[in-house]
C-alpha positions as CSV (number, residue, x, y, z in Angstrom):
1,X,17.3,-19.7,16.5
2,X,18.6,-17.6,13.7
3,X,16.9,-14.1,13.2
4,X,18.4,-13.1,10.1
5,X,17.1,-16.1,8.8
6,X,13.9,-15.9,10.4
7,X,13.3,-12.4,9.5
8,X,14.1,-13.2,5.4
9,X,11.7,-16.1,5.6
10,X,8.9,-13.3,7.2
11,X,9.9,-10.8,4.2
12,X,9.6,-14.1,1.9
13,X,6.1,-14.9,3.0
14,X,4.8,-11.3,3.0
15,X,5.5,-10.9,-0.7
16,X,4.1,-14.0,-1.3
17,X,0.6,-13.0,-0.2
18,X,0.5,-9.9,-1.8
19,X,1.6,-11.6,-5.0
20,X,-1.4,-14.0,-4.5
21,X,-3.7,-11.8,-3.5
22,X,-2.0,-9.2,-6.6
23,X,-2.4,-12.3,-8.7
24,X,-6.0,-13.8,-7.7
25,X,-7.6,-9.7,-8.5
26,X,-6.1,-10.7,-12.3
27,X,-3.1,-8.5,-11.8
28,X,0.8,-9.5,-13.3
29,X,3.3,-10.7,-11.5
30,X,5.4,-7.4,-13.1
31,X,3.3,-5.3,-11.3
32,X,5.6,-4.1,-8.8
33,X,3.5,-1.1,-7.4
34,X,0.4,-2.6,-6.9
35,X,2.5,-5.6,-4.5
36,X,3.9,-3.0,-2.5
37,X,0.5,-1.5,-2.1
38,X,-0.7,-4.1,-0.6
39,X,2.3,-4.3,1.8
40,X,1.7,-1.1,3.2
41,X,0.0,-0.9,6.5
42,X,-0.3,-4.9,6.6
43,X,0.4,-7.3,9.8
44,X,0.6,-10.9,9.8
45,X,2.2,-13.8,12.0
46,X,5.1,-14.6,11.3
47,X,7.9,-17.2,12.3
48,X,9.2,-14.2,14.3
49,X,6.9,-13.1,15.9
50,X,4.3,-10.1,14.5
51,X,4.9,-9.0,11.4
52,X,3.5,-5.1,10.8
53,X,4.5,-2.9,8.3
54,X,4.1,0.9,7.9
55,X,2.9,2.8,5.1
56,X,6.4,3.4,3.9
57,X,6.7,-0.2,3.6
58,X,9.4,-0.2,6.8
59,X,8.6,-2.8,9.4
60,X,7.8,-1.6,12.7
61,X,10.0,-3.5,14.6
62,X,9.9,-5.0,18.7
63,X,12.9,-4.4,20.7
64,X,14.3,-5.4,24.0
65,X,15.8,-3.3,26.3
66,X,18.6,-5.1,28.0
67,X,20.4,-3.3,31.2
68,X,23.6,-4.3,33.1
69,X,21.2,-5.3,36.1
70,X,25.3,-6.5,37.8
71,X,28.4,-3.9,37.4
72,X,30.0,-6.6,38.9
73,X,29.3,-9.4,37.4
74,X,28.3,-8.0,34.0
75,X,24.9,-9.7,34.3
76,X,22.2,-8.4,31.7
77,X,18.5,-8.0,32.5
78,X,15.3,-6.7,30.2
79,X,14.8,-3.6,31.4
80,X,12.0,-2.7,28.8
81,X,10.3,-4.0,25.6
82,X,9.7,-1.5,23.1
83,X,6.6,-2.4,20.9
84,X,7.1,-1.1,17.2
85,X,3.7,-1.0,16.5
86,X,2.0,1.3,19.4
87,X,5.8,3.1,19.6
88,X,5.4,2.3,23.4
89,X,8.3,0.7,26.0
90,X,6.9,-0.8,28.3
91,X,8.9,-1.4,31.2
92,X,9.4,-4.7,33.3
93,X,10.9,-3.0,36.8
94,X,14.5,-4.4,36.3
95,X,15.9,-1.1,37.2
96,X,18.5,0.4,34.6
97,X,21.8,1.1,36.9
98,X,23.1,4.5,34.9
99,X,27.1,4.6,34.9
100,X,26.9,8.5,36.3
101,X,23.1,7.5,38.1
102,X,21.2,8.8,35.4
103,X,20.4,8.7,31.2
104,X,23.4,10.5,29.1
105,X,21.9,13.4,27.9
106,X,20.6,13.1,23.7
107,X,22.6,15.9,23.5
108,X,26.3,16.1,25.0
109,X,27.7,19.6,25.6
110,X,30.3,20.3,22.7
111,X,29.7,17.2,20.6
112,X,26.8,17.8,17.9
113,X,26.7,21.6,19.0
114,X,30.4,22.8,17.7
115,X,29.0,26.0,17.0
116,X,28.8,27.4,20.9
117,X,32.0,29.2,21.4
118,X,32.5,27.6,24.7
119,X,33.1,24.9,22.7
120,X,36.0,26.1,21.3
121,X,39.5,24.2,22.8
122,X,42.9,25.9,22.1
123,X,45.1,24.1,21.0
């Protein structure tokens, strides 16, 4: 199962139909614009799965959440499933064993925010 491959044949296939839809309203093959246009906001099947697109033509993607479910063993369970389209996770119950026993925070004290003055390390 190869995604990159999977995922080109998808992009393949989704030009295709909105060159032959382009094509069959007596449009040009050159027409560059009005193909995108009718990429925009468009789902289909694809080989991997659902295909959707945005209106700025980005593809709203799936994801899995994986979580060490083991320290010990290193053994990785789904923990979630993040659904591009309705920008959802929905979660499956594995629970996600934090390192400290909870989420890092988005943002770390003295890492993105230099400009605090605690932040400031002598040297």
């Amino acid at each position: 199962n190869n995604l990159i491959a999977g995922c080109f044949y998808d992009g393949v296939l989704l030009y295709v139909r909105a060159l032959n839809e382009t094509l069959q309203e007596g449009g040009s093959q050159k027409d560059g614009i009005r193909i995108i246009q009718k990429i925009q906001d468009r789902t289909m099947q694809g080989i991997t799965g659902t295909v959707s697109m945005d209106k700025a033509n980005d593809r709203n993607t799936d994801f899995d959440l994986w979580a060490m479910a083991d320290h010990d063993s290193g053994h990785f369970q789904i923990s979630g499933h993040y659904d591009g389209i309705t920008k959802q996770i929905n979660w499956t119950g594995t629970p996600i064993l934090w390192l400290k026993g909870a989420p890092p925070l988005d943002n770390p004290t003295c890492v993105f925010d230099t400009d605090d003055p605690s932040c400031v390390k002598s040297k």
